[in-house]
PDB file of N, H, CA, C and O in Angstrom:
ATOM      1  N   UNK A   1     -37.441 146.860  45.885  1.00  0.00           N
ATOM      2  CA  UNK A   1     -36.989 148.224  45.752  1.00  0.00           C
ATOM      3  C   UNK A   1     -38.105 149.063  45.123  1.00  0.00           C
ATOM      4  O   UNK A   1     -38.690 148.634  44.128  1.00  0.00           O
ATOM      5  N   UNK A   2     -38.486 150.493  45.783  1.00  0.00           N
ATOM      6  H   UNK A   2     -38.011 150.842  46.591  1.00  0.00           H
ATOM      7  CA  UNK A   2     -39.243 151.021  45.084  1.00  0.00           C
ATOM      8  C   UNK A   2     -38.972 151.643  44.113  1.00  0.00           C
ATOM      9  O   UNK A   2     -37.881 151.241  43.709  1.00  0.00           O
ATOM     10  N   UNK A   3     -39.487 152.675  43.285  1.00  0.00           N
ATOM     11  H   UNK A   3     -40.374 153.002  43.613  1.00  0.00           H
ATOM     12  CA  UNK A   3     -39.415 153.479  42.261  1.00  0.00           C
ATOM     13  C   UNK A   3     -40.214 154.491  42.751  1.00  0.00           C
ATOM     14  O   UNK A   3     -41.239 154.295  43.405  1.00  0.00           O
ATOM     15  N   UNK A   4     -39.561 156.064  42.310  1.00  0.00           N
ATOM     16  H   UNK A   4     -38.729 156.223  41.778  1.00  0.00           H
ATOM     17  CA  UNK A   4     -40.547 157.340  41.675  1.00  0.00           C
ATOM     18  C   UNK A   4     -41.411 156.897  40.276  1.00  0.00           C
ATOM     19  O   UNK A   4     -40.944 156.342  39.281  1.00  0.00           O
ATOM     20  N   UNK A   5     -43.161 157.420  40.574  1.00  0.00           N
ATOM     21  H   UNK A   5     -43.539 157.871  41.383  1.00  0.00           H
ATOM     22  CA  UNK A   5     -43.756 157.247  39.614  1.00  0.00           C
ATOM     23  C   UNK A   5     -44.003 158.776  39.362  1.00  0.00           C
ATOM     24  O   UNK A   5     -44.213 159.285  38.261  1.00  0.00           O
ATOM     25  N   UNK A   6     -43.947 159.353  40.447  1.00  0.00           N
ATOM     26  H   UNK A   6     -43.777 158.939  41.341  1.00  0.00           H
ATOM     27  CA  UNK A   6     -44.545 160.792  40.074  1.00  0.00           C
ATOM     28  C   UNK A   6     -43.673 162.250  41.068  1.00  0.00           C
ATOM     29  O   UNK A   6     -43.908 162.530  42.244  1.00  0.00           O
ATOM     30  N   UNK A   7     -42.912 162.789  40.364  1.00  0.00           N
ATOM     31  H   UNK A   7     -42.721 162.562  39.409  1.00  0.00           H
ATOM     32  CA  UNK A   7     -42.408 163.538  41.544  1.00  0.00           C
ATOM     33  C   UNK A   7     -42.889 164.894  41.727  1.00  0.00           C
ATOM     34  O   UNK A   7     -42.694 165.704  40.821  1.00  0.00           O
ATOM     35  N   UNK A   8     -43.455 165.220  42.720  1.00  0.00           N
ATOM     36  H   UNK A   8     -43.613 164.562  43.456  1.00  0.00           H
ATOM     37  CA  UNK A   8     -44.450 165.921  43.009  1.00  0.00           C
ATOM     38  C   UNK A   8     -44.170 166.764  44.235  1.00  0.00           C
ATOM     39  O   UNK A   8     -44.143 166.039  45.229  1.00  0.00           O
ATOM     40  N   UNK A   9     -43.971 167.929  44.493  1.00  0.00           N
ATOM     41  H   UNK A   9     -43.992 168.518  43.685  1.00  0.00           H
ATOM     42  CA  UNK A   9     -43.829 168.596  45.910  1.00  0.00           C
ATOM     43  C   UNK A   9     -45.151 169.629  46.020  1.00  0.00           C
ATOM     44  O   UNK A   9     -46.015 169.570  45.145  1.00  0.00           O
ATOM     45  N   UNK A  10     -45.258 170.489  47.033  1.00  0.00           N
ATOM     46  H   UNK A  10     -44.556 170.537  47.744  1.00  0.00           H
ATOM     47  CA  UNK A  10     -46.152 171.504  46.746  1.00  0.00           C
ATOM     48  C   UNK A  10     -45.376 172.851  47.948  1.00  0.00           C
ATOM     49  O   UNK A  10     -44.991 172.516  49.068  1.00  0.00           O
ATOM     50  N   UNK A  11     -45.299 173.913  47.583  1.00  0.00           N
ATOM     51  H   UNK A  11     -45.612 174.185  46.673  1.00  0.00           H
ATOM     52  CA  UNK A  11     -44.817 175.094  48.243  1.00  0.00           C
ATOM     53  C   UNK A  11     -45.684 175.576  49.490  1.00  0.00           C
ATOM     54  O   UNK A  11     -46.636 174.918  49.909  1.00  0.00           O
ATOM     55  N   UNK A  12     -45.452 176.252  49.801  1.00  0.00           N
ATOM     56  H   UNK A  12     -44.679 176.786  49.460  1.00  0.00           H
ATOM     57  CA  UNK A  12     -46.087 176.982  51.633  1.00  0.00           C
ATOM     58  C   UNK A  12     -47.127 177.628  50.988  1.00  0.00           C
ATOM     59  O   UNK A  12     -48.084 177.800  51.742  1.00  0.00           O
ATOM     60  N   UNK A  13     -47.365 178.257  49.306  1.00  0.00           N
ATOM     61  H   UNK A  13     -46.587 178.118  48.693  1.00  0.00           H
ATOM     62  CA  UNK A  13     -48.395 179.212  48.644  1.00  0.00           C
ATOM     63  C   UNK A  13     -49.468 178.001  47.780  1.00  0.00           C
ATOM     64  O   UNK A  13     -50.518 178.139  47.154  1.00  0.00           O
ATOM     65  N   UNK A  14     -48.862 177.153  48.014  1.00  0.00           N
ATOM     66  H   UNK A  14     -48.008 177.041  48.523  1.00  0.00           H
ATOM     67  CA  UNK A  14     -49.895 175.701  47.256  1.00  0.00           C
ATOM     68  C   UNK A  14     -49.541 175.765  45.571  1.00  0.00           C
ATOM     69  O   UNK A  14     -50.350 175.470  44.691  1.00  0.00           O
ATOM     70  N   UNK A  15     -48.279 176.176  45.371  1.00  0.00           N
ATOM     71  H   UNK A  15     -47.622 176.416  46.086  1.00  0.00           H
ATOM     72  CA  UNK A  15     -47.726 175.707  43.959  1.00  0.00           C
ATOM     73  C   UNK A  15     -47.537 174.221  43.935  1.00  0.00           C
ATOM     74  O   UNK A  15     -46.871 173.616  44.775  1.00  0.00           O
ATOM     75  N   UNK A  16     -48.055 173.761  43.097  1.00  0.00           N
ATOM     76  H   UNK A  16     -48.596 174.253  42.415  1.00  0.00           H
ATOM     77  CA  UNK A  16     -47.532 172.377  42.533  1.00  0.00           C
ATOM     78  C   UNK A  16     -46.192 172.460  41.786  1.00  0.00           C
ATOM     79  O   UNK A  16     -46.262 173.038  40.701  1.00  0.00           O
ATOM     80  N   UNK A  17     -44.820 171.932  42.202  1.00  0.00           N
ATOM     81  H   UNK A  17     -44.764 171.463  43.083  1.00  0.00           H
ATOM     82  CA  UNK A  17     -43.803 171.802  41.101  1.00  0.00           C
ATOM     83  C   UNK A  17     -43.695 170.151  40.733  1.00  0.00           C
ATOM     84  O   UNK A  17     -43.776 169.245  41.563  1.00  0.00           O
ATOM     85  N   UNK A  18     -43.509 170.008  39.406  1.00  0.00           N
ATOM     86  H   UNK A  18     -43.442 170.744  38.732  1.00  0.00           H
ATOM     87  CA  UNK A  18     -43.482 168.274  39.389  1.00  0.00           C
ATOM     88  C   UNK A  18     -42.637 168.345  38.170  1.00  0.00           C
ATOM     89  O   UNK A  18     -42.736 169.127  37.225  1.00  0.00           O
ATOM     90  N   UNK A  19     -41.691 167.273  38.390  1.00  0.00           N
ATOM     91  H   UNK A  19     -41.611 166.637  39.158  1.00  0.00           H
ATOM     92  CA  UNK A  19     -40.120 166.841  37.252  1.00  0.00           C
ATOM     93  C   UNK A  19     -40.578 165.768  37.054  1.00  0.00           C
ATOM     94  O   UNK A  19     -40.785 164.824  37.816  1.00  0.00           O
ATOM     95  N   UNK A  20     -40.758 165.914  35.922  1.00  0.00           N
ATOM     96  H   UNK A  20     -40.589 166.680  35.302  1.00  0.00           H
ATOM     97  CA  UNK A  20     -41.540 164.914  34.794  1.00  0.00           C
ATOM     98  C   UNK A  20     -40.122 163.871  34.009  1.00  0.00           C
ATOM     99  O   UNK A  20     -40.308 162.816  33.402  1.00  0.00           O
ATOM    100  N   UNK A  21     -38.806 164.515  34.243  1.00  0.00           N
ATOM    101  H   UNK A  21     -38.655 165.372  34.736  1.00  0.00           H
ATOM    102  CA  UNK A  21     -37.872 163.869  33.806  1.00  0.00           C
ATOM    103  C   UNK A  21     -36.393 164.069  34.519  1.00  0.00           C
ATOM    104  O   UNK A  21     -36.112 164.861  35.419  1.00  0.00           O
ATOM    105  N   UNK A  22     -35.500 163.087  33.832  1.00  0.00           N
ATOM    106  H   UNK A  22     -35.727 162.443  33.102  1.00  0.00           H
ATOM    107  CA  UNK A  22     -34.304 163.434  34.791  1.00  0.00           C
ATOM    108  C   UNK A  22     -33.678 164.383  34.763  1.00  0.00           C
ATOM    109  O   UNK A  22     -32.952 164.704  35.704  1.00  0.00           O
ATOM    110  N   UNK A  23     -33.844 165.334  33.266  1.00  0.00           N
ATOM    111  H   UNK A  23     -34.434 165.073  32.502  1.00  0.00           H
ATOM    112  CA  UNK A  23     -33.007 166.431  34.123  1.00  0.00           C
ATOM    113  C   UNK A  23     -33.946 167.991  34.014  1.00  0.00           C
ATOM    114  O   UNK A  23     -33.661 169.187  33.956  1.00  0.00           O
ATOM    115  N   UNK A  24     -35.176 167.172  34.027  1.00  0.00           N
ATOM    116  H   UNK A  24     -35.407 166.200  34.074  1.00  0.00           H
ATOM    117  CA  UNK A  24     -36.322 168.565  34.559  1.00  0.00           C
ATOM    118  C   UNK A  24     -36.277 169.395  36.317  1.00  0.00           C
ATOM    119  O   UNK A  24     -36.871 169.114  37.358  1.00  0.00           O
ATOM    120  N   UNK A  25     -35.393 170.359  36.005  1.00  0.00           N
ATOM    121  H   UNK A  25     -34.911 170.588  35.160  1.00  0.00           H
ATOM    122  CA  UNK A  25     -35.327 170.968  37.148  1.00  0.00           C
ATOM    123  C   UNK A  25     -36.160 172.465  36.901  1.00  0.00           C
ATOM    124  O   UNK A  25     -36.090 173.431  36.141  1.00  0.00           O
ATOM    125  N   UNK A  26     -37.069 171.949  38.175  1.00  0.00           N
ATOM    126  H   UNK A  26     -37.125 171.165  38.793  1.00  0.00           H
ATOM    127  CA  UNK A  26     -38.278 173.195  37.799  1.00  0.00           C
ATOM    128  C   UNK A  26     -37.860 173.770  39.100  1.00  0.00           C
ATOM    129  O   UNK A  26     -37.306 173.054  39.935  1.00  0.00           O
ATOM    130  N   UNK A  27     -38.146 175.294  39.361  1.00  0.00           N
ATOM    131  H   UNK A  27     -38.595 175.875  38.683  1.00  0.00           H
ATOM    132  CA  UNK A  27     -37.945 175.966  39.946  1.00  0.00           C
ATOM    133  C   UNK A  27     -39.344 177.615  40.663  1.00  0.00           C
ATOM    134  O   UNK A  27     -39.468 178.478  39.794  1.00  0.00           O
ATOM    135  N   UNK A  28     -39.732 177.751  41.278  1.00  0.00           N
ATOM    136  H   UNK A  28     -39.631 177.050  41.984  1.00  0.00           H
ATOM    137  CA  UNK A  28     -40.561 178.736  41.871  1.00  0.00           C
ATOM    138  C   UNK A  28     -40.278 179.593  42.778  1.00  0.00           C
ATOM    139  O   UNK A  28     -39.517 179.088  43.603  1.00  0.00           O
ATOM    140  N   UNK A  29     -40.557 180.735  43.023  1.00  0.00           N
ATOM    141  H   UNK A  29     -41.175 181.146  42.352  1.00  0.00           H
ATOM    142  CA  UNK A  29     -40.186 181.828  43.672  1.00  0.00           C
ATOM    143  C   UNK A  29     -41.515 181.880  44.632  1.00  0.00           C
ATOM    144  O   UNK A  29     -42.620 182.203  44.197  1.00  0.00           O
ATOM    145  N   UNK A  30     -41.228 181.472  46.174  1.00  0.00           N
ATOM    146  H   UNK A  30     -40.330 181.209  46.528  1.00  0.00           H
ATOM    147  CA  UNK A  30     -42.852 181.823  46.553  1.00  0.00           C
ATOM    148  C   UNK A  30     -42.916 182.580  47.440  1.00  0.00           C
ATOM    149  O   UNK A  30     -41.997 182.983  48.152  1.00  0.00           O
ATOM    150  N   UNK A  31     -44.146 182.869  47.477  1.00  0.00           N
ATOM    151  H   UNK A  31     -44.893 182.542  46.899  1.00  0.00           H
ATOM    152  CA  UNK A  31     -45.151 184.325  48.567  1.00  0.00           C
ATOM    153  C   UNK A  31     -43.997 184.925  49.471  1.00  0.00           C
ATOM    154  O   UNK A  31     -43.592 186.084  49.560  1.00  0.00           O
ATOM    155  N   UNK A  32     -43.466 183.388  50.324  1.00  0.00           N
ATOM    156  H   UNK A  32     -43.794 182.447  50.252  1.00  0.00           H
ATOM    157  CA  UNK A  32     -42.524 184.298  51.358  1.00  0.00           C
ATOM    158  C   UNK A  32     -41.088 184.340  51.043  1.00  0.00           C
ATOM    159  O   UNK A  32     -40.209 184.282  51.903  1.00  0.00           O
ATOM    160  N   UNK A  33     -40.848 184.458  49.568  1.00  0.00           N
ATOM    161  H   UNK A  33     -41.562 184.505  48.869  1.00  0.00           H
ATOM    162  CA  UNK A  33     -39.629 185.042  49.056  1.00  0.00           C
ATOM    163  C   UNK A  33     -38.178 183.524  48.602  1.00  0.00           C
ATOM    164  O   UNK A  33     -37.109 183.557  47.992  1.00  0.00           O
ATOM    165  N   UNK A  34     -38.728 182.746  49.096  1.00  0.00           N
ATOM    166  H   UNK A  34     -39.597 182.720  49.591  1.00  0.00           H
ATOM    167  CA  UNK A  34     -37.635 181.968  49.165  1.00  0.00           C
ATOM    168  C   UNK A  34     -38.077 180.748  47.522  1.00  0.00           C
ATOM    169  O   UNK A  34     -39.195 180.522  47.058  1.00  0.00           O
ATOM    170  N   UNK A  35     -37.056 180.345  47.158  1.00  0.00           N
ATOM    171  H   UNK A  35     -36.148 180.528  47.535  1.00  0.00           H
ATOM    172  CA  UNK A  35     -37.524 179.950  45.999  1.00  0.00           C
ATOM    173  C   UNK A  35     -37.134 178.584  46.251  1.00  0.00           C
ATOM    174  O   UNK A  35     -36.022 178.309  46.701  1.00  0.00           O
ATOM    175  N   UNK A  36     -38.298 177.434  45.884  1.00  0.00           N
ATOM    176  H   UNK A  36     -39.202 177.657  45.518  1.00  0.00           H
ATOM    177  CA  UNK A  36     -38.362 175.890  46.219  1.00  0.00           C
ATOM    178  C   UNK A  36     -37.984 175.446  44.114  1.00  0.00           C
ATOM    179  O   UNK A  36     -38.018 176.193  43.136  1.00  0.00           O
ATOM    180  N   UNK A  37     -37.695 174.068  44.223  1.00  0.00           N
ATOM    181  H   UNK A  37     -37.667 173.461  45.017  1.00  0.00           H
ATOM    182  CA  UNK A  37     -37.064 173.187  43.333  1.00  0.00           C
ATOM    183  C   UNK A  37     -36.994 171.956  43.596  1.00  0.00           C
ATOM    184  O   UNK A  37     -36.695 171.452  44.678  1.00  0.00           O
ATOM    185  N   UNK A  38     -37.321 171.329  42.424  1.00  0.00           N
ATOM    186  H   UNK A  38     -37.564 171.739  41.545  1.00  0.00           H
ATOM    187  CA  UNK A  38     -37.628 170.006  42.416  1.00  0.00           C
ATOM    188  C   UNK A  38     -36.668 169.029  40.836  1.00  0.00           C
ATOM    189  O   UNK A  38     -36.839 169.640  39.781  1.00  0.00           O
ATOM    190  N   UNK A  39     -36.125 168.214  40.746  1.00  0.00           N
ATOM    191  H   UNK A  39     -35.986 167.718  41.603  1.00  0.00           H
ATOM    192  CA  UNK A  39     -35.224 167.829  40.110  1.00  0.00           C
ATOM    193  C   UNK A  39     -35.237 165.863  39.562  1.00  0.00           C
ATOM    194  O   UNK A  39     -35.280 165.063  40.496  1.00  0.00           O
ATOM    195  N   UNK A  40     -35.211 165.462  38.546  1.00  0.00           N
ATOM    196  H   UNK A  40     -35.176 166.113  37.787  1.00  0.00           H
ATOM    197  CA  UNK A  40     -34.997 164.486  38.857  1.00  0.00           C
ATOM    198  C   UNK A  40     -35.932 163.486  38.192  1.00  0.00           C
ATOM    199  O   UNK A  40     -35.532 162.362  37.887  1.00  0.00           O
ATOM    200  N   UNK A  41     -37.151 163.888  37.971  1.00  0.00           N
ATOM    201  H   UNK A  41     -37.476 164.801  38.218  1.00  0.00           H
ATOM    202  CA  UNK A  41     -38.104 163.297  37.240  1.00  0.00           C
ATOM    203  C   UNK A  41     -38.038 161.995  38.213  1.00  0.00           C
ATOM    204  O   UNK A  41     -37.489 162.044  39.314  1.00  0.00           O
ATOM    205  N   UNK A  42     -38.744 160.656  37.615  1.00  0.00           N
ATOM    206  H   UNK A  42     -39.190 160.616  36.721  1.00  0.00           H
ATOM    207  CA  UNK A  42     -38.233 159.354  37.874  1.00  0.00           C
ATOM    208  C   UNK A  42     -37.669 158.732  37.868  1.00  0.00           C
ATOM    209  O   UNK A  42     -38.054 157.588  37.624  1.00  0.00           O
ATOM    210  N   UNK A  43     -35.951 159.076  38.202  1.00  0.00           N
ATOM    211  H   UNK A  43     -35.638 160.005  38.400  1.00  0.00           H
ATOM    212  CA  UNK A  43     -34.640 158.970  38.190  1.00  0.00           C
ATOM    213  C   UNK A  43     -34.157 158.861  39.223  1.00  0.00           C
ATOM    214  O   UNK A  43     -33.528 157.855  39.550  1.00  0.00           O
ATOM    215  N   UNK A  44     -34.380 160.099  40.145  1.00  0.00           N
ATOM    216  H   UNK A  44     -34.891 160.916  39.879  1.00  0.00           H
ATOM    217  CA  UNK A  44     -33.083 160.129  41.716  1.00  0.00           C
ATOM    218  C   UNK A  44     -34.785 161.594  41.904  1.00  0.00           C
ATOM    219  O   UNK A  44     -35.660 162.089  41.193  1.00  0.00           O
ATOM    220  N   UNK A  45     -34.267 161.647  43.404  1.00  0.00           N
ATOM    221  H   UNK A  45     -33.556 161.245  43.982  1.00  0.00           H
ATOM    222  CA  UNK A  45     -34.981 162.441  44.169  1.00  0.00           C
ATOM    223  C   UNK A  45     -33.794 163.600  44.470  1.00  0.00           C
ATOM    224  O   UNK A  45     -32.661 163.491  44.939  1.00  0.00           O
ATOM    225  N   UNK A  46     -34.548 164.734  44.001  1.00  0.00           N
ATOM    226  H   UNK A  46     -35.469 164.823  43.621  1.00  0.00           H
ATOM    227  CA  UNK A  46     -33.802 165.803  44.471  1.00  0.00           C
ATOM    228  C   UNK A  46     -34.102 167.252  44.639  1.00  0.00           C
ATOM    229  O   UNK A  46     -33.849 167.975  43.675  1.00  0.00           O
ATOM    230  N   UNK A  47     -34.602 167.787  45.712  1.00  0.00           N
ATOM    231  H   UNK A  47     -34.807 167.200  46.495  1.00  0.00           H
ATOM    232  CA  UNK A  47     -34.857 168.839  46.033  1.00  0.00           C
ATOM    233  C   UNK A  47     -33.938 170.054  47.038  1.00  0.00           C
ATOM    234  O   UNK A  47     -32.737 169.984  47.302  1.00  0.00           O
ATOM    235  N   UNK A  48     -34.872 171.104  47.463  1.00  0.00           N
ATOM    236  H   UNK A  48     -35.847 171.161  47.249  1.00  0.00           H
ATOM    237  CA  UNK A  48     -33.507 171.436  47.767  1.00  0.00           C
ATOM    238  C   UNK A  48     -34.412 171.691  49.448  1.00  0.00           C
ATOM    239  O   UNK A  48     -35.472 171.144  49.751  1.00  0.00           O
ATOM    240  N   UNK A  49     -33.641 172.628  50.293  1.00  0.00           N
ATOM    241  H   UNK A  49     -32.779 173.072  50.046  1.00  0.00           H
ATOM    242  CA  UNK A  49     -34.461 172.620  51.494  1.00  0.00           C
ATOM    243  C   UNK A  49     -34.655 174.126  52.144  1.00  0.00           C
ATOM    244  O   UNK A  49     -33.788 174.956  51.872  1.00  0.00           O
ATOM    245  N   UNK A  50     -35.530 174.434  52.816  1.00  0.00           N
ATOM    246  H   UNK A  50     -36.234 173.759  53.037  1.00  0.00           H
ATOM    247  CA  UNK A  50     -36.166 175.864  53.003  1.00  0.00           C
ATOM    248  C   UNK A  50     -36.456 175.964  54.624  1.00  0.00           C
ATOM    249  O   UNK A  50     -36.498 174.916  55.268  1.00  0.00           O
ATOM    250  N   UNK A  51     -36.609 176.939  55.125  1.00  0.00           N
ATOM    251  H   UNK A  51     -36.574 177.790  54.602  1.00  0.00           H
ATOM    252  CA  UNK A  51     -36.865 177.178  56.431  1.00  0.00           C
ATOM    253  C   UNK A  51     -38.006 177.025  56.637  1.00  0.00           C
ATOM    254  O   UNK A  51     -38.304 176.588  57.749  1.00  0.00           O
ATOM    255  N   UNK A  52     -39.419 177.406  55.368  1.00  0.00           N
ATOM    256  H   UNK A  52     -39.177 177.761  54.465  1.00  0.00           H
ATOM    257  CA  UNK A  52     -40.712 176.824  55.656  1.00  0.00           C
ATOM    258  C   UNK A  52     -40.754 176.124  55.131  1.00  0.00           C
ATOM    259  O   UNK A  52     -40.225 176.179  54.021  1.00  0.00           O
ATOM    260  N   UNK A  53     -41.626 174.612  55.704  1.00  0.00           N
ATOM    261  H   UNK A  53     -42.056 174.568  56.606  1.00  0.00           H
ATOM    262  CA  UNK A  53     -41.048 173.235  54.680  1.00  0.00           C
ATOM    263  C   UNK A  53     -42.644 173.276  53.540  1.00  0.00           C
ATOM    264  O   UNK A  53     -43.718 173.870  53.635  1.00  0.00           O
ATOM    265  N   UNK A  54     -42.044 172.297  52.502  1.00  0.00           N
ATOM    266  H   UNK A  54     -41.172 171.814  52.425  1.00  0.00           H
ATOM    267  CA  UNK A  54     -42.940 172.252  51.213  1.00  0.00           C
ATOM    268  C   UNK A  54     -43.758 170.637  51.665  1.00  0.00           C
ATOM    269  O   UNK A  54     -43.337 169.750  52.407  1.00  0.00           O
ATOM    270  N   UNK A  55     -44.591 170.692  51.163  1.00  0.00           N
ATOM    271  H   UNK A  55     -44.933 171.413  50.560  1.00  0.00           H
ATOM    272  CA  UNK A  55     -45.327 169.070  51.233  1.00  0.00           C
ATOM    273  C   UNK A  55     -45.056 168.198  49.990  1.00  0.00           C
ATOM    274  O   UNK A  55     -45.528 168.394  48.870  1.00  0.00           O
ATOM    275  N   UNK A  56     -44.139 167.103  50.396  1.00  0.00           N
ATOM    276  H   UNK A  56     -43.755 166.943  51.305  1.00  0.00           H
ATOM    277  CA  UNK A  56     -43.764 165.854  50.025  1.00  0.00           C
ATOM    278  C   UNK A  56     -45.223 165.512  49.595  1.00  0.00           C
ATOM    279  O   UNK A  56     -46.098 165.491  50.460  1.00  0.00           O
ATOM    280  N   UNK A  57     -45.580 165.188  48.020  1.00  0.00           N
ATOM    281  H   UNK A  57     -44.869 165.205  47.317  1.00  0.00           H
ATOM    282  CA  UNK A  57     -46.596 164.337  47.043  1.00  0.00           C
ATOM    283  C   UNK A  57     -46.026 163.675  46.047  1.00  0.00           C
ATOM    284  O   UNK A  57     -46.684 163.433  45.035  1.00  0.00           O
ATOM    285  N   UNK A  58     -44.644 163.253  46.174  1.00  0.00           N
ATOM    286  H   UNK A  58     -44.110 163.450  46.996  1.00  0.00           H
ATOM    287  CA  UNK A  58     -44.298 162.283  45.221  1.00  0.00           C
ATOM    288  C   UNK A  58     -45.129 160.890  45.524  1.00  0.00           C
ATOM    289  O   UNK A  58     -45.686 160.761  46.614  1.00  0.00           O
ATOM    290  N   UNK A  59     -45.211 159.613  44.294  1.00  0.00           N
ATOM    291  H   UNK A  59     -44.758 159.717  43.408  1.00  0.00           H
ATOM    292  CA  UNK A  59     -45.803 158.757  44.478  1.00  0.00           C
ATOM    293  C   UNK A  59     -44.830 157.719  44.110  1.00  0.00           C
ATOM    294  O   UNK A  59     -43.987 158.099  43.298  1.00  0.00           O
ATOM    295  N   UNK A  60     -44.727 156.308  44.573  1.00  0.00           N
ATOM    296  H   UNK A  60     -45.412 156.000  45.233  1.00  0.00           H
ATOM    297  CA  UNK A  60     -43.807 155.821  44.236  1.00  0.00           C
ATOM    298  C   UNK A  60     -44.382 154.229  43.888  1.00  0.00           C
ATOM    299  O   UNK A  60     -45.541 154.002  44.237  1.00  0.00           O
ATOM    300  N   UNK A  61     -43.789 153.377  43.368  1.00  0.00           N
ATOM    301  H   UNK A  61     -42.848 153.561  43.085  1.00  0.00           H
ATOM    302  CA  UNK A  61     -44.629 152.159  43.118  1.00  0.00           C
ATOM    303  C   UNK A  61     -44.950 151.148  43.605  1.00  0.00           C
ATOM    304  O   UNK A  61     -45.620 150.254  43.088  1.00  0.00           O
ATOM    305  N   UNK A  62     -44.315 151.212  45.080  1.00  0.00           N
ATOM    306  H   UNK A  62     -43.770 151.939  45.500  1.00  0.00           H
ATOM    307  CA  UNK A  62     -45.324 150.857  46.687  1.00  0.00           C
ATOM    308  C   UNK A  62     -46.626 151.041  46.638  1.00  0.00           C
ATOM    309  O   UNK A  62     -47.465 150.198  46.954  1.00  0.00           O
ATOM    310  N   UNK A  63     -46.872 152.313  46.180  1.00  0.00           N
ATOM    311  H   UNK A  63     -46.191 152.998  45.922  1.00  0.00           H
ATOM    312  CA  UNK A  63     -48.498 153.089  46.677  1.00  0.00           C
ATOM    313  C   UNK A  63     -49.551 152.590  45.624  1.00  0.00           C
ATOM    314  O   UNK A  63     -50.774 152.609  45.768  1.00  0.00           O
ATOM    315  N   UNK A  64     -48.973 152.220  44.733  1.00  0.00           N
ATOM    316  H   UNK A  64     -47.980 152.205  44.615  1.00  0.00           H
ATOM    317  CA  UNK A  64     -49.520 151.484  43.282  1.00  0.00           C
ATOM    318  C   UNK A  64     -50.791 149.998  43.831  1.00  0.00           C
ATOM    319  O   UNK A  64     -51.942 149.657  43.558  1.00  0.00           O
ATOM    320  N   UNK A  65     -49.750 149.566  44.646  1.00  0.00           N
ATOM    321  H   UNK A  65     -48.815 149.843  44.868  1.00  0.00           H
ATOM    322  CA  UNK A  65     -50.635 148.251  45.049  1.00  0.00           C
ATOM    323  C   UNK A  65     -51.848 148.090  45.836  1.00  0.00           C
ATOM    324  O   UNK A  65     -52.334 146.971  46.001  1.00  0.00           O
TER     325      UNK A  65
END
């Protein structure tokens, strides 16, 4: 089974949002108005979803090896 080591997204404007814990819910308002979120730290995966998509950079402890 894997694990979140790092949860990491990035927005359509190249914001980095990253939840450093479980109930770090960070939040951004970007360029084209719509606001992205990221939740969850290294706990559960949870974001939310947008019509322009964000780039997936979480790391997990698969990628470790």
């Amino acid at each position: 089974m894997k694990h979140i080591v790092l949860k990491r997204n990035t927005t359509p404007d190249s914001t980095i949002l990253i939840s450093r814990h479980r109930h770090d819910y960070v939040t951004h308002i970007n360029a084209n108005g719509e606001t992205y979120m990221v939740d969850g730290g290294t706990d559960y995966l949870r974001r939310n979803v947008n019509t322009e998509p964000f780039e997936e950079q979480s790391i997990y402890t698969d990628a470790l090896v």
